[in-house]
N, C-alpha and C positions, 0 to 999 in steps of 0.2 A: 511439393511439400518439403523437400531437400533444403531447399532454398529457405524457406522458412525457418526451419531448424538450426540453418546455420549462423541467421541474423537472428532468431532469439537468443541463441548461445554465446554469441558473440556481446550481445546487449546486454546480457545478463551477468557475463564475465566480467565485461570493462566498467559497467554499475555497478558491481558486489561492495565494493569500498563506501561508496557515495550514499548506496542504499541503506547501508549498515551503519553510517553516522549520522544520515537525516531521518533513517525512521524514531527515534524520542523525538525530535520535535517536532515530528509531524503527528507524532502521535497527540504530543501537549497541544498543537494546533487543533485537533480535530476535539480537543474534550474542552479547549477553549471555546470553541466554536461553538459546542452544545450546551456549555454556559450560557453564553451569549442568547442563542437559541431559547433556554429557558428563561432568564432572566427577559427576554421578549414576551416571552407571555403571558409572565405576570405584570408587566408596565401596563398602565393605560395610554400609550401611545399611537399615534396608528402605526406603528412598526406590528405593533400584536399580527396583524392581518400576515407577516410573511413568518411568522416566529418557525410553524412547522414545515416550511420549504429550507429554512437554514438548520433545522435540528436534523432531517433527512439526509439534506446533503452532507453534514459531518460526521453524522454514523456512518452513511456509504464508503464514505471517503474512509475514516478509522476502520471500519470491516474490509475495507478493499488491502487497506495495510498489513492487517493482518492475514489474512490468505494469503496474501503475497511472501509474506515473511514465514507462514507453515510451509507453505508447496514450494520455497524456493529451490532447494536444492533437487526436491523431485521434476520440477521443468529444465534442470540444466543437464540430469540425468536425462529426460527423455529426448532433449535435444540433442543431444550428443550422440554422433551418428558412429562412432569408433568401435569395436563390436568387444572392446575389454572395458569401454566404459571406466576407463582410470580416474576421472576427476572425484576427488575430495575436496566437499565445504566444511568446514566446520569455523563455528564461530563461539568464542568463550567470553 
């Protein structure tokens, strides 16, 4: 479990920059996406037929973003095996 802790911590440190620049547009992707999504089901194309497999998968995706971006600092905290737990996120 150490071990684990110490690669989340580590992945979550050296992606804090990366994550915090790509989550808008990945946000904008995923509310694209469920445009798209809906704009499917109202076409009479046979697209119609997958419109609710592409509206799901870009809520997931936008909801997964979001959990991610609440609980971030609480999983760097909990990975953080140091017993003062010194790290500070904050982001403005």
């Amino acid at each position: 479990m150490s071990i684990f802790k110490q690669g989340l911590l580590s992945l979550f440190i050296n992606f804090k920059s990366f994550f915090y620049l790509s989550y808008p547009l990945l946000q904008a992707l995923s509310i694209l996406g469920l445009t798209v999504g809906i704009l499917m089901t109202i076409s009479p194309s046979l697209a119609q037929n997958y419109s609710e497999e592409v509206m799901v998968l870009f809520c997931t995706l936008s909801l997964y973003l979001f959990v991610l971006k609440h609980y971030y600092t609480h999983v760097i905290a909990w990975a953080d095996q140091r017993t003062n737990n010194v790290i500070t996120v904050s982001f403005k």
